[in-house]
N, C-alpha and C positions, 0 to 999 in steps of 0.2 A: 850649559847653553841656556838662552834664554828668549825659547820662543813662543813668537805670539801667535793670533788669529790672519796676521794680516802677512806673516812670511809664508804660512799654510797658503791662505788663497794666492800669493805669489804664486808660489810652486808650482800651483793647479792650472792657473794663468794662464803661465808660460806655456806649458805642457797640452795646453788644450790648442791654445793660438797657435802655436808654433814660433812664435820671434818677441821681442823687448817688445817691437813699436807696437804690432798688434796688443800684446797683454796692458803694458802702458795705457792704451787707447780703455782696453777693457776695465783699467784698475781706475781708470779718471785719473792717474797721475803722469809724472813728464818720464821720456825713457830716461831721464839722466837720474831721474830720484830713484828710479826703478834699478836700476843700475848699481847707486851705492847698497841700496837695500840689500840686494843680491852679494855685495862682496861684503859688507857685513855680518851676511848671516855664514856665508862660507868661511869667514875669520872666525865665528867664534865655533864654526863647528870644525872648523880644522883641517878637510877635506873640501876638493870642489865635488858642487852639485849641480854644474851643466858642463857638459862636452862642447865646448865653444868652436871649435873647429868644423862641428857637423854643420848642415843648413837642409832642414832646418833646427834650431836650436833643439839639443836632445838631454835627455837627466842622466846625470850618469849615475851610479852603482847605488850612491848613496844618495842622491837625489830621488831616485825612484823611491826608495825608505821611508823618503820625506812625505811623497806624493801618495804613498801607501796611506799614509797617517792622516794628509789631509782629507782626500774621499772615505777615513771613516768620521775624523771630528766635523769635520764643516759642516754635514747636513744633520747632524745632532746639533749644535749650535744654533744652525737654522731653522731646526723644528720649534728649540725653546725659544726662538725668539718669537717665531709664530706664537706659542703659547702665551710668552709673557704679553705680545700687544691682544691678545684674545681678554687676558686676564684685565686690560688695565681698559678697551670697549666694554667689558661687559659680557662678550660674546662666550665664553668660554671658563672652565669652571668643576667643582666638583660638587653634587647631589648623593650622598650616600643616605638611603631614607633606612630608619628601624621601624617596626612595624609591631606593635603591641596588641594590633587587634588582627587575630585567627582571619577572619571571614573578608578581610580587607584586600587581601591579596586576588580577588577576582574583581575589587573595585578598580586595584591599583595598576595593574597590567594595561586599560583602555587609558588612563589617565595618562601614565608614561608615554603610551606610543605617541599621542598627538603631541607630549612633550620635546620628546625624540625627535622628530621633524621639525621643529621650532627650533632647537637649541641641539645640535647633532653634536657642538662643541661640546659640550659640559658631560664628563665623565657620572655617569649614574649607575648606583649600583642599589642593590635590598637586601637588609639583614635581619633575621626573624629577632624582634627584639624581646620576644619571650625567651631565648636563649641567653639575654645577658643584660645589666644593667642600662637602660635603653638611654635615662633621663641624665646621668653620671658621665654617660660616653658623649652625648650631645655637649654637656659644658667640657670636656673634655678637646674638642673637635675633632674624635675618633666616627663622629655619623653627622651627617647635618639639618637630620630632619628628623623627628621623630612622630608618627600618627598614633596618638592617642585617646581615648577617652576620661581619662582619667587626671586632668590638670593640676598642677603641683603651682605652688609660689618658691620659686627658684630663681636667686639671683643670676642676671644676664640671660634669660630665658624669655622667652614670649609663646603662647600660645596664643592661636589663632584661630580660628572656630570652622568648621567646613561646612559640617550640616546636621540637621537631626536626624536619626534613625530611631524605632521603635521593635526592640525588641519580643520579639510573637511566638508564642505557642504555637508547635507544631505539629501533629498527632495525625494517625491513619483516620480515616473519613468513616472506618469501621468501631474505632476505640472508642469505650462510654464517654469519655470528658468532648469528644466531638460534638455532643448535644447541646455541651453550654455556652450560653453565649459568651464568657470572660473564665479564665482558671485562676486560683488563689493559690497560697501559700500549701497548703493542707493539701492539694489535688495532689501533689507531686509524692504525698511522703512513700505509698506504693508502688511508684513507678519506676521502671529503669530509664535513666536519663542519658540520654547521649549529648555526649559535647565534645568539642576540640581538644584534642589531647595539650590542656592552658591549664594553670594553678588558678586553683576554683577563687582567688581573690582575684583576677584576672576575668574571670566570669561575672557577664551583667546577671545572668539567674538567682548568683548566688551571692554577689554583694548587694544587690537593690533586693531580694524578696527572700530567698531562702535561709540566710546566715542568721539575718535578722531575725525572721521569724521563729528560728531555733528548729529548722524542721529539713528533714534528712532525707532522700529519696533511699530507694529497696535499694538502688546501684547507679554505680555512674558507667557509662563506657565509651570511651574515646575512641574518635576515629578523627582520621587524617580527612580528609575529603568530604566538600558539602555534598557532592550526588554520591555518597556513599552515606552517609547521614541520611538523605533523604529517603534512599531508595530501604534503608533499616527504617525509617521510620512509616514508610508506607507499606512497607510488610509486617507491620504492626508487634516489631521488633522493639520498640521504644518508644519514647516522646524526645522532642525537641526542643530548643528553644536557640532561633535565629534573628539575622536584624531585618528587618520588615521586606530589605532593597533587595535580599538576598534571594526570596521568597517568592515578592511578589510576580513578579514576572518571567522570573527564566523555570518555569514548571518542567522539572525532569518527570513526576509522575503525575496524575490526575486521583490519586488515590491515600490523597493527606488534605488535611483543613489548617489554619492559621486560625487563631483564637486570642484574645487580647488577653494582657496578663495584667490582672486586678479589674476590677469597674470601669477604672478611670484610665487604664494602660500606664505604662512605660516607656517612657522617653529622656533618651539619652543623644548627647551630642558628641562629634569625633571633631578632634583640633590635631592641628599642624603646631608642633613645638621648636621653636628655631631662636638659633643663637640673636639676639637684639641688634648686633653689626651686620647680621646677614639679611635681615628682613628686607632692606631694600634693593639687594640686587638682583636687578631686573630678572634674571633667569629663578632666583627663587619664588617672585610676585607671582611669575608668570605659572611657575608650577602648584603655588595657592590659590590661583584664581580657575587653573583649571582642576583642583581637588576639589575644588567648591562645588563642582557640577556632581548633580544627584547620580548615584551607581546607575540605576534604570535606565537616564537619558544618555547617560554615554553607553549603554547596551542598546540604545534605538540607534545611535550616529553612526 
């Protein structure tokens, strides 16, 4: 047999209307084309599929089969067509972002949601891209966005720039280095250092000042969670080192100080890394210009 989309919505037609002229009327064609179609599709399946005799028109044994089949294909068909005209406006879409930096992930949740309401279409999802090659899967088109600090030259790739952050010394308001005004390389060799459980190249601490410097802290120790970070390091369980936006404003404790790291600070930029075909589609502009917006002011909106 060989059938199409258009004997399915026959079938259903019929079955809903109850008679030729009505489904006719509903299919925009004449009963008579309606008509052969019908003994058409019943020649080549061999059986009839209406009880012509009843009134009103009824399916019979093997028509009912039909009509099983078309209420499950038809409104999948009709989903992807939705899809496919979402895909070809604009409106609809997929956003899978990686995510390379630890502390992003309480940037990134405010950014989404205003996203989410904007574009309800476009499938989004988040993958910690400390678990897997973030920049590989991106030319891959296994994620489609990657937030990074860390910009490569990578054929078919662009980075985009979001914003600067500055990376700050964290420490209890009780601990010695709270007196100074800036920490160097050398304060840290002492200390036990807490960071996100990230491969220390992945760390601003340790590739902008410590790697370099050739200087090792007493221990490192990892933890999941910035108010778990915090709250060890205002029980003067450790030292820190966070991005400025992280810090400044959302105070889980009053009993830690932020401290500039070297003289002259640290300052680092986070970029949006996206395939070069996809930079213009509208829904991904719209999700860079709202990354653009500093962590803080989308914690005040």
């Amino acid at each position: 047999m060989h059938i199409e989309f258009r004997h399915l919505r026959t079938v259903k037609a019929i079955h809903d209307s109850g008679g030729l002229a009505r489904a006719a009327d509903q299919l925009n064609i004449t009963q008579s084309a309606l008509s052969h179609q019908i003994k058409g599709l019943e020649d080549q399946a061999g059986v009839e599929l209406f009880i012509r005799r009843s009134k009103p028109l009824k399916l019979s044994a093997a028509g009912m089969r039909l009509l099983r089949l078309a209420e499950k294909i038809l409104p999948e068909i009709e989903a992807l067509e939705q899809e496919f005209s979402g895909l070809r406006s604009g409106k609809a879409g997929r956003l899978h972002i990686a995510i390379e930096c630890h502390a992003c992930f309480e940037w990134l949740f405010p950014v989404l949601e205003q996203f989410r309401k904007a574009w309800p279409e476009v499938d989004v999802d988040i993958r910690p891209g400390l678990a897997f090659d973030a920049l590989p899967a991106l030319q891959k088109e296994e994620v489609d966005v990657v937030i990074s600090s860390d910009p490569e030259t990578l054929q078919g790739v662009e980075f985009q720039p979001l914003f600067d952050y500055a990376p700050v010394f964290v420490a209890s308001a009780q601990h010695p280095l709270a007196a100074k005004p800036f920490v160097e390389a050398e304060d840290f060799r002492g200390e036990t250092l807490i960071t996100y459980p990230v491969d220390r190249a992945r760390l601003d601490i340790f590739s902008q000042l410590l790697t370099p410097a050739k200087v090792e802290p007493a221990s490192v120790r990892q933890v999941e969670l910035t108010a778990v970070i915090l709250l060890l390091v205002a029980s003067n369980r450790g030292v820190a080192v966070l991005p400025d936006w992280v810090v400044r404003e959302v105070k889980y404790h009053s009993d830690y100080v932020t401290r500039p790291i070297t003289e002259s600070g640290l300052t680092r930029r986070l970029y949006a890394a996206l395939r070069s075909e996809d930079a213009t589609r509208p829904y991904v502009s719209h999700f860079v210009r709202l990354a653009r917006t500093e962590p803080v002011k989308l914690q005040r909106a």
